[in-house]
C-alpha positions as CSV (number, residue, x, y, z in Angstrom):
1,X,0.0,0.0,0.0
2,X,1.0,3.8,-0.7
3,X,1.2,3.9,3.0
4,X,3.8,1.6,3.7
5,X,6.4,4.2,4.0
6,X,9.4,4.0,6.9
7,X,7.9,6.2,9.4
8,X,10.8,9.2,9.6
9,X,11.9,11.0,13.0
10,X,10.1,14.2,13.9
11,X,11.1,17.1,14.6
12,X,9.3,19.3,17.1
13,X,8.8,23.0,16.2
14,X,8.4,25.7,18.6
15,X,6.8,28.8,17.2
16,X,7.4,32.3,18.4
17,X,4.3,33.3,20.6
18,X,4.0,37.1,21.6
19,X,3.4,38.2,24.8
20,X,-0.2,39.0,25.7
21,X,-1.4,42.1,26.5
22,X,-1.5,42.6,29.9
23,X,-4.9,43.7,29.8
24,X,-6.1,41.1,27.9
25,X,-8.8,38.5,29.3
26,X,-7.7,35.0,28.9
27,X,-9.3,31.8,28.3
28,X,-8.7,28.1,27.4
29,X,-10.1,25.6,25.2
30,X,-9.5,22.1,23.5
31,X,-10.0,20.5,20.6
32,X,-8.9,17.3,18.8
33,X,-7.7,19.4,15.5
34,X,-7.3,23.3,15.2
35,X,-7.7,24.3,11.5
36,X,-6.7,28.0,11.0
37,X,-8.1,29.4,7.7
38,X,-12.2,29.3,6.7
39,X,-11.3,28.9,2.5
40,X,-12.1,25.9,0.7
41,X,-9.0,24.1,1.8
42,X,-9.9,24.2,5.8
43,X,-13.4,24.1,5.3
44,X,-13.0,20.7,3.3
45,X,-10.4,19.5,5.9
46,X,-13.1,20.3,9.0
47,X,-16.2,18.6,7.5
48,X,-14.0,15.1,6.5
49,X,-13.0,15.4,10.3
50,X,-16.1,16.2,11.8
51,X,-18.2,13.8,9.5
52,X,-16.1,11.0,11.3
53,X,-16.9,12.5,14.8
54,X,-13.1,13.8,15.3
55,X,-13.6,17.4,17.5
56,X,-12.4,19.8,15.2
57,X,-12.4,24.0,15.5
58,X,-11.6,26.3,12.7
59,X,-10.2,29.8,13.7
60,X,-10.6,32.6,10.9
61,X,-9.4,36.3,11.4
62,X,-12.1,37.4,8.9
63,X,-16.1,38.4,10.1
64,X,-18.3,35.3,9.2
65,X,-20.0,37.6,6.6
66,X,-18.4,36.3,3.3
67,X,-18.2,38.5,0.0
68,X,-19.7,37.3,-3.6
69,X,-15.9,38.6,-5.1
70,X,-13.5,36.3,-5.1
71,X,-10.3,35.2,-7.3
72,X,-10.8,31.7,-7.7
73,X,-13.7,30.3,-10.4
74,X,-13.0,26.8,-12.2
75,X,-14.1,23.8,-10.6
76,X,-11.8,20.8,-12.1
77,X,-13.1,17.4,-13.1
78,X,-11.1,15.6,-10.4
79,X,-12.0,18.4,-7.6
80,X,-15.9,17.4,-8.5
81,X,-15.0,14.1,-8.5
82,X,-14.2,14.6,-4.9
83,X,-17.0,16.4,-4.0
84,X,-19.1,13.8,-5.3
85,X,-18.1,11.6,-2.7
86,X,-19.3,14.6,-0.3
87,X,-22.5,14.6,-1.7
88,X,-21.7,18.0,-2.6
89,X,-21.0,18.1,-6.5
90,X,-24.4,17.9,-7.6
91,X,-25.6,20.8,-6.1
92,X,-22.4,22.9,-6.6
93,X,-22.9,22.2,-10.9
94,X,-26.8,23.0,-10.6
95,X,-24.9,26.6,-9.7
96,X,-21.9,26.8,-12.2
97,X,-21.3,26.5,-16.3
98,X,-19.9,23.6,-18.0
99,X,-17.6,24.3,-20.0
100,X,-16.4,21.5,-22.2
101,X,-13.8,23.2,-25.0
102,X,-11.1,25.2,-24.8
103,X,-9.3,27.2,-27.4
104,X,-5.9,28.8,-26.5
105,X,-3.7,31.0,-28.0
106,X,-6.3,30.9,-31.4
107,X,-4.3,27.7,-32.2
108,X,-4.6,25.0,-29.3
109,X,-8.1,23.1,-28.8
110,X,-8.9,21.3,-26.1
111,X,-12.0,18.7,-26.1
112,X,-12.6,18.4,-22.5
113,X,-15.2,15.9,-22.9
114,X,-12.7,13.1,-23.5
115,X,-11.9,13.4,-19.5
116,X,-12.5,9.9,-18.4
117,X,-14.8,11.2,-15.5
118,X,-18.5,11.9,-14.7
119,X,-17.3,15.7,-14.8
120,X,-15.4,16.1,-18.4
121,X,-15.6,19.9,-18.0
122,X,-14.4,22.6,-16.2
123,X,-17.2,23.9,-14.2
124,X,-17.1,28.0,-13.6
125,X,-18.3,28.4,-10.4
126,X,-17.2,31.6,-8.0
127,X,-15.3,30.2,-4.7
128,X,-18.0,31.6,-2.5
129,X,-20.1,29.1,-3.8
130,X,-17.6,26.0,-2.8
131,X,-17.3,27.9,0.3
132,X,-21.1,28.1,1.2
133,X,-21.8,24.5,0.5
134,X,-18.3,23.2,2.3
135,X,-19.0,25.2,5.3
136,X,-22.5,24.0,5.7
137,X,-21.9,20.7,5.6
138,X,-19.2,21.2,8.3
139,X,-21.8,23.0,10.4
140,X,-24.0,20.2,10.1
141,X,-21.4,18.1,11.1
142,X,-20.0,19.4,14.6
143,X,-17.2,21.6,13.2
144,X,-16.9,24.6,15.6
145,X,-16.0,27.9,14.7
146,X,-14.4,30.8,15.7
147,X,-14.5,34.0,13.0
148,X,-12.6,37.2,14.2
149,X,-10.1,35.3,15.7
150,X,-6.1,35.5,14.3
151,X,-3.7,33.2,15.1
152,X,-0.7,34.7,17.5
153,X,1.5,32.5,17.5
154,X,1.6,28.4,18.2
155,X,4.0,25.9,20.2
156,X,4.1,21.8,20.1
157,X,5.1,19.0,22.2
158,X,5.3,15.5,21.7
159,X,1.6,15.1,23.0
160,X,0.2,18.8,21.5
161,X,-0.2,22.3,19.9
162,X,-1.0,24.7,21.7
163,X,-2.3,27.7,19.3
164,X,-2.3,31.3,21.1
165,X,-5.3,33.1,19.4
166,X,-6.7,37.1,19.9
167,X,-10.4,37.8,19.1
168,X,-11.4,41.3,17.5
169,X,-12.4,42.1,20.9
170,X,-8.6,41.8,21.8
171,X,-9.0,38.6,24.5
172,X,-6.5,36.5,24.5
173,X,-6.9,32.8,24.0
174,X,-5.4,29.5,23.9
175,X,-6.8,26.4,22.1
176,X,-5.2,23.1,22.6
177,X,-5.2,20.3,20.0
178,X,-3.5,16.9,19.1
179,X,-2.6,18.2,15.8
180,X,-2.9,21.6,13.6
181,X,-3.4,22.7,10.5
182,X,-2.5,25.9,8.3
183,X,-4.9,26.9,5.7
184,X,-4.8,30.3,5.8
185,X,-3.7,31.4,2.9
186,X,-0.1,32.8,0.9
187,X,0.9,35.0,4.1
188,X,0.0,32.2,6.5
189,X,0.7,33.0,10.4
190,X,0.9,28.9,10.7
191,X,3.8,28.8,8.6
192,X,5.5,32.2,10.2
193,X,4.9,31.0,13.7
194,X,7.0,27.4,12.3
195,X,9.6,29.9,10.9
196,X,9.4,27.8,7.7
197,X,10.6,29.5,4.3
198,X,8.8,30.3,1.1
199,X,10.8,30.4,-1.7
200,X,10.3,31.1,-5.1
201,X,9.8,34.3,-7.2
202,X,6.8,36.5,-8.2
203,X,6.1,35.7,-11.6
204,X,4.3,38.6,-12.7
205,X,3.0,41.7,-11.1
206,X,0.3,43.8,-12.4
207,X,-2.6,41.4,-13.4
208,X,-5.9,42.9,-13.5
209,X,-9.2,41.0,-12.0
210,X,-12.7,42.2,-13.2
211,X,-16.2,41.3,-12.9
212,X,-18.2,43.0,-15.8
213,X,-21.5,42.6,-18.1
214,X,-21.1,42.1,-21.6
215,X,-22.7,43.6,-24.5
216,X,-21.6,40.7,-27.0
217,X,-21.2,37.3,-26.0
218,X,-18.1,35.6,-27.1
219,X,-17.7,33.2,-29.5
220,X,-15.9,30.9,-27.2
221,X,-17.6,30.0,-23.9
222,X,-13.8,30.4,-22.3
223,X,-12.2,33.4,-24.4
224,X,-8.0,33.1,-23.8
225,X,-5.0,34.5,-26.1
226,X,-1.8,36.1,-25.2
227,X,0.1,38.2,-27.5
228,X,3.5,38.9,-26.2
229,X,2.7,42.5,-25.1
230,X,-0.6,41.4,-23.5
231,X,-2.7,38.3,-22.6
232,X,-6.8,38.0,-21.0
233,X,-9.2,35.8,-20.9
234,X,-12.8,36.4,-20.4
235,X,-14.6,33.1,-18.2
236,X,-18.7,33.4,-18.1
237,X,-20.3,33.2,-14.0
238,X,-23.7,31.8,-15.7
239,X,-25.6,34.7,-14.3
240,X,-24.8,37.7,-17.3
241,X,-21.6,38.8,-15.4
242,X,-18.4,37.4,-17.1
243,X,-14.6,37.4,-15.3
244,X,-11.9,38.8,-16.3
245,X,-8.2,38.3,-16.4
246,X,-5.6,40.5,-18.1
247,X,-1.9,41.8,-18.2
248,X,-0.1,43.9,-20.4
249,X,3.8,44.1,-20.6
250,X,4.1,48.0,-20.5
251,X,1.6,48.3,-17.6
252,X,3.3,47.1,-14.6
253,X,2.1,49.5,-11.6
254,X,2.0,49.0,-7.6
255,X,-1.5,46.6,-6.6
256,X,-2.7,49.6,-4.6
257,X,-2.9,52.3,-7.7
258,X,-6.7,52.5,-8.6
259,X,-8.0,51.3,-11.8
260,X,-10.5,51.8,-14.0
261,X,-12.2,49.9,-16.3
262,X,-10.8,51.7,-19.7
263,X,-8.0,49.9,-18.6
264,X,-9.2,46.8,-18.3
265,X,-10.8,47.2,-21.8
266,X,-7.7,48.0,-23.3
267,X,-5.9,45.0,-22.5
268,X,-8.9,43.0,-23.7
269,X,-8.6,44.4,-27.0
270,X,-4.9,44.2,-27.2
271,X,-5.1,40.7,-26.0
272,X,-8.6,39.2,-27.9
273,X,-9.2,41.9,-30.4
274,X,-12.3,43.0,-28.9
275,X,-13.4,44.2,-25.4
276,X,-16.7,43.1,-26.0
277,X,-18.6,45.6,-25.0
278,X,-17.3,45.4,-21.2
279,X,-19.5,47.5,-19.0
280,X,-21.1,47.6,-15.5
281,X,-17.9,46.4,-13.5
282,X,-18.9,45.3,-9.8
283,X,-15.1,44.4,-9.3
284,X,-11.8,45.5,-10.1
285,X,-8.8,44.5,-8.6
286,X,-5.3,44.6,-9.7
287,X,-2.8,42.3,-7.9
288,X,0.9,40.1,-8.1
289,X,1.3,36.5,-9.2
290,X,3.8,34.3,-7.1
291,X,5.0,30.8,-7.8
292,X,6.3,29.4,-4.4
293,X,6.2,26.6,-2.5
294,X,7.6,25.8,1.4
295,X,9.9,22.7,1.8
296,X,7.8,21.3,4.1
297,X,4.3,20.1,4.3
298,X,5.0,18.6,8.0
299,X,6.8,20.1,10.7
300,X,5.6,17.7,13.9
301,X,1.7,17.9,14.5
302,X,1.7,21.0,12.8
303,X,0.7,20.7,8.6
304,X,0.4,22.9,5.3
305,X,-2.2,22.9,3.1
306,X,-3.9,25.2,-0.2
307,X,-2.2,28.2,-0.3
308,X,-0.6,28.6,2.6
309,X,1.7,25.6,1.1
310,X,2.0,26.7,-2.3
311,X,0.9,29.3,-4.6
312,X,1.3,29.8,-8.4
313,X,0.6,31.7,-11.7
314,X,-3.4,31.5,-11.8
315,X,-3.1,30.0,-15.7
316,X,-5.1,26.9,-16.0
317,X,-7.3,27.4,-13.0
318,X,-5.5,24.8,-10.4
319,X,-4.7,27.0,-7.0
320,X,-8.5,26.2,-5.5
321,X,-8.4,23.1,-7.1
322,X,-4.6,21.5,-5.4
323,X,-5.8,23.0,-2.2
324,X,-9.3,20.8,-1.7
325,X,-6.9,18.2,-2.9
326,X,-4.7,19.0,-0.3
327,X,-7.1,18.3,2.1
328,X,-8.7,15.3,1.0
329,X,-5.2,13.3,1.5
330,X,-4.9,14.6,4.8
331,X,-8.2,14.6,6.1
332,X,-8.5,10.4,6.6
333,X,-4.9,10.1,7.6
334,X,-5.5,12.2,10.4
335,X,-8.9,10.7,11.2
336,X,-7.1,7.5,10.9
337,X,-4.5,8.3,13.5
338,X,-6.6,9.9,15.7
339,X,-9.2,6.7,15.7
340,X,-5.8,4.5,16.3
341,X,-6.4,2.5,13.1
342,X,-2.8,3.3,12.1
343,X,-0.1,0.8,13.0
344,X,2.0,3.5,12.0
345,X,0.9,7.0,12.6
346,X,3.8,8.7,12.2
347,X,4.9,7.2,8.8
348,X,1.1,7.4,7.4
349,X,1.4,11.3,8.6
350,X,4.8,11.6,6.8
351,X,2.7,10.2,3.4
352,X,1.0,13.3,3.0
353,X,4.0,15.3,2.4
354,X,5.7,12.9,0.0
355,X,2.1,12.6,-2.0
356,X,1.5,16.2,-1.9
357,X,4.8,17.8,-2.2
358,X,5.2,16.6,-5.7
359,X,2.6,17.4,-6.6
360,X,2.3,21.1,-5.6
361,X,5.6,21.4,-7.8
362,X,4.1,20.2,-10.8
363,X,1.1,22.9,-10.2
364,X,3.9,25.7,-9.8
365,X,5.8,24.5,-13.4
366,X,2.8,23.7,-14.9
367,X,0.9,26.5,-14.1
368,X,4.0,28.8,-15.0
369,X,4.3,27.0,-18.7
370,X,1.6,28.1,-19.3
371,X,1.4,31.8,-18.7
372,X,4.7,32.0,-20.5
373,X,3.9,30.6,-23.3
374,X,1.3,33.5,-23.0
375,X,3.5,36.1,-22.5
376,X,5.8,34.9,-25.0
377,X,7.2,38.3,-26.9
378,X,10.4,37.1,-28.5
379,X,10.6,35.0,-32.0
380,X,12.0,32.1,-30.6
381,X,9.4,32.0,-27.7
382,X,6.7,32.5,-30.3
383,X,7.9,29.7,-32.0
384,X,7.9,27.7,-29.5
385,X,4.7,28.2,-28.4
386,X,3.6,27.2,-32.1
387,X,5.2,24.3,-31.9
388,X,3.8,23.5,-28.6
389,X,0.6,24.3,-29.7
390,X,0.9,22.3,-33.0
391,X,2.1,19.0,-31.6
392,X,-0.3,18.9,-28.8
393,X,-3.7,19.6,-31.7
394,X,-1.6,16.9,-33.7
395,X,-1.0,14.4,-30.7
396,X,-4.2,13.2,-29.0
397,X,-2.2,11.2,-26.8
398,X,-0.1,14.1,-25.1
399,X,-3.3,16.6,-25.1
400,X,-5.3,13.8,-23.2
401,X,-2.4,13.8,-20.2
402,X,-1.8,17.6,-20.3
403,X,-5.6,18.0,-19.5
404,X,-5.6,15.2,-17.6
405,X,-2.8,16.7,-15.4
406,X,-4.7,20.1,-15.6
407,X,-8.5,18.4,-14.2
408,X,-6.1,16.6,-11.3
409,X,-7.7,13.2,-12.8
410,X,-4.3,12.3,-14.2
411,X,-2.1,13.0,-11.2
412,X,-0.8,9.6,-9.5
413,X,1.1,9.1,-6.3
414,X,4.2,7.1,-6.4
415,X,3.8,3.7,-5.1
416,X,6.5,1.4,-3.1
417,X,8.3,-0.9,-5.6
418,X,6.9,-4.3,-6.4
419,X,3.5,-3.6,-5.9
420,X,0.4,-3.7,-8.3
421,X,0.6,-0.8,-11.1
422,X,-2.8,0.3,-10.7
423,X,-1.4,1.3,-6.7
424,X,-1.3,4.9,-6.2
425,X,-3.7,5.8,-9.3
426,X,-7.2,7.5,-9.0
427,X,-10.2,5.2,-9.0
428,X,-12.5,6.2,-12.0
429,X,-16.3,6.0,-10.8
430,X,-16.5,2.2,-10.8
431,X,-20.0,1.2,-11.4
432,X,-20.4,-1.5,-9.0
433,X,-23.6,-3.6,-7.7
434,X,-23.9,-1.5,-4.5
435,X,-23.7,1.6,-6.6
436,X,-21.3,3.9,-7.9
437,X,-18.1,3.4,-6.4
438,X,-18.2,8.0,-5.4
439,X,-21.5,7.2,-3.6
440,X,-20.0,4.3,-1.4
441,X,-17.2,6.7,-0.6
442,X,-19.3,9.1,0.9
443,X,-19.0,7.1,4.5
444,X,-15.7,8.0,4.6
445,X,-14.2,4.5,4.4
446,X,-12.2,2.5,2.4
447,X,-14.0,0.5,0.3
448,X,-13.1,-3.4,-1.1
449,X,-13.9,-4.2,-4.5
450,X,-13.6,-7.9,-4.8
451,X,-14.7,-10.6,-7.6
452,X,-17.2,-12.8,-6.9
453,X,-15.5,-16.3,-5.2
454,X,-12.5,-15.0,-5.1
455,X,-10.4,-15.1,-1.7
456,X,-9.7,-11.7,-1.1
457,X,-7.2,-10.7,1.4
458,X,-5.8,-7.3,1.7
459,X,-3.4,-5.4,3.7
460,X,-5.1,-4.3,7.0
461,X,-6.1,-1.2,5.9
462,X,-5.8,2.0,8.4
463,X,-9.7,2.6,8.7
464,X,-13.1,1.2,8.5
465,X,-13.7,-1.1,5.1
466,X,-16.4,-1.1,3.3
467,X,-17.3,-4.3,0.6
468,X,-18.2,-4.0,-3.0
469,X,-18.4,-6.3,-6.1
470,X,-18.0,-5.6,-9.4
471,X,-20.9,-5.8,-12.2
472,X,-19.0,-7.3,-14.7
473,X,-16.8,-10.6,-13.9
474,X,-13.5,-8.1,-13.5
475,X,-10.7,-10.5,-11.6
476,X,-9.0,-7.8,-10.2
477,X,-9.5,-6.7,-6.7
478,X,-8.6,-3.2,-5.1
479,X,-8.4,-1.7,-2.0
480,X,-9.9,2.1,-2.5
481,X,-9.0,4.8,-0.3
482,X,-11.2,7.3,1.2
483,X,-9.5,10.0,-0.9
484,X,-10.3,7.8,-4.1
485,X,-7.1,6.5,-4.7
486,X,-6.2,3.2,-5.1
487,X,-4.0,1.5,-1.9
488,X,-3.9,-1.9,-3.0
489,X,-4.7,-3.9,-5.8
490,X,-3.8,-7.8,-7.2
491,X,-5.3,-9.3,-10.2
């Protein structure tokens, strides 16, 4: 199984906690896991944890009250594959636009209706709307929550974290926990208080955000071209307003100098040809892209996730996207240990780094191809992006597994030498006789698919295990993890 991995020393980190205001009331609380960030990633995290009856509190220094504006939009195939097995993916498409083709750079198509899923589309759908239905199934769950609440500073033990907190009132608190996690964002306090770097570069500075109304619809559903001197794309919400990303080479000013929306219009036209009649804009924001990434997911009971682990160019839609990923592989692994169905907790801890790690990188070059091949000025950059985009219209094979890296259905985790090859891979939505494999998972369990007669005998898996046969007489059995990946497998 992916989890068999030589469980590693660990190093206990002691962050840097402030003194308290001497005036400040204090109080103290506990908790079985302290998530610190209320985004997608946490609020994913919380309701795994909670849906399994683990005692979980989520601290967020915003107000409860959430704004419609938000960066993030697309809704991969393999993050709805995922909220499928939540019970939530249903009602989050009912909300959002399918898109199913892309066209990039006027050259590139890309049919995403050959994704081997239930979703083969990008779904636009605005964060807040992943947010609302996460945090409501959390709610219903158990998770507690504490809004107007930053985190101060945090020190572990062998046994604990202690998290030192301040509420808007300026009262001073400390919440204990068996284990922590950061989710709170690219300036993180988790991964300040563990003192842990962030290296990388900022890729480009300058980009401008809009939400606007259109007069003319565009021809594509998902509007994208860079021209060396500028790139935008233009993404429909499904309601009449549209989003809107652009950059242009000669504009690179400071985030906080106002702008308008002739300037947004501008690089649309420069970019696309057209502005399309951009009008009405509810939002404008103009902000820096970074592509970074910390060493370490782990440090002790204290983890990473989303973007307080990594953040990247936004090209190709994936920061949302790797963090409710993130969370999905560490949200039964911590259920698991704290339930003591590990027989190793601290090497099936240490699995979430090593699975997720590589991953993040590949987001961060991936996502950073891409919006170079858009900003591509010189003649030998344009040519390679025409070659690029030439052999990838001309081989189907290598456009199926750059998509399929893009939706997250094609990413794999490495898998211990000698075992099955299907170990490590994402389980497709088998259609078995209890159901669709996605619906069994939604118990939070592994779940066995075995052939009929056959003597089945897997590794002890670290959780409850749920049975299933396959419709068809398929020989091969596999041991399914709660994260939809596949542990174990022998034909």
């Amino acid at each position: 199984m992916t989890e068999e991995t030589a469980a590693r020393s660990t190093t206990t980190a002691t962050g840097a906690s402030p003194a308290p205001a001497p005036t400040s009331a204090r109080s103290s609380a506990e908790t079985e896991v302290t998530v610190v960030g209320a985004g997608p990633t946490g609020l994913l995290l919380a309701g795994d944890l909670a849906a399994v009856g683990v005692r979980v509190t989520v601290v967020e220094r915003r107000a409860p009250e959430r704004s419609n504006l938000t960066r993030a939009f697309g809704v991969h195939a393999r993050t709805l594959e995922l909220l499928d097995a939540r019970d939530l993916a249903d009602q989050l498409v009912a909300k959002g636009t399918p898109i199913t083709g892309l066209r990039l750079f006027r050259r590139l198509s890309l049919d995403l209706s050959r994704l081997g899923s239930r979703f083969p589309y990008l779904l636009i759908a605005p964060q807040y709307e992943v947010e609302r239905l996460l945090e409501r199934r959390a709610r219903a769950a158990g998770a507690t929550f504490r809004y107007g609440t930053e985190l101060r500073g945090l020190r572990q033990d062998a046994e604990s974290v202690t998290a030192e907190l301040r509420d808007e009132h300026g009262t001073d608190a400390t919440l204990h926990s068996r284990y922590l996690v950061g989710t709170d964002g690219m300036r993180s306090a988790v991964r300040r208080s563990l003192g842990l770097p962030f290296p990388g570069v900022s890729a480009i500075r300058s980009i401008l955000l809009a939400d606007v109304r259109l007069s003319e619809e565009p021809e594509s559903l998902l509007a994208v071209n860079g021209t060396g001197r500028a790139f935008a794309f233009i993404a429909p919400f499904g309601d009449g307003w549209y989003r809107v990303m652009g950059w242009r080479r000669d504009r690179t000013r400071p985030e906080d100098r106002p702008v308008e929306l002739d300037e947004v219009r501008e690089i649309a036209r420069e970019a696309l040809g057209t502005d399309y009649g951009m009008r009405d804009a509810r939002w404008i924001s103009r902000f820096h892209s970074d592509e970074r990434q910390v060493p370490e997911y782990r440090r002790g009971r204290v983890f990473l996730a989303g973007d307080a682990a990594h953040v990247h160019s936004p090209a190709g839609g994936q920061g949302m996207n790797t963090g409710l990923q993130d969370a999905a592989n560490l949200s039964w692994k911590l259920a698991a240990v704290l339930r003591d169905h590990a027989p190793d907790p601290e090497g099936l801890l240490d699995t979430y780094h090593s699975e997720r790690h590589p991953v993040g990188a590949l987001v961060v070059r991936s996502s950073g191809a891409i919006v170079r091949l858009a900003m591509a000025h010189t003649p030998l950059q344009r040519l390679s992006r025409a070659l690029a985009t030439s052999f990838l219209n001309a081989v189907r094979p290598a456009a199926d597994r750059a998509m399929g890296m893009i939706s997250g259905i094609g990413v794999s985790y490495e898998a211990p030498r000698g075992t099955h090859r299907l170990t490590g891979r994402r389980a497709p939505d088998l259609s078995l006789r209890e159901g669709r494999l996605y619906e069994l998972l939604r118990g939070g369990e592994f779940v066995l698919v075995a052939p009929d007669g056959a003597d089945t005998a897997p590794p002890a898996a670290p959780g409850p295990v749920a049975r299933a046969h396959w419709r068809d007489p398929n020989r091969t059995a596999l041991l399914i993890r709660p994260d939809g990946y596949i542990a174990w497998a022998r034909d």
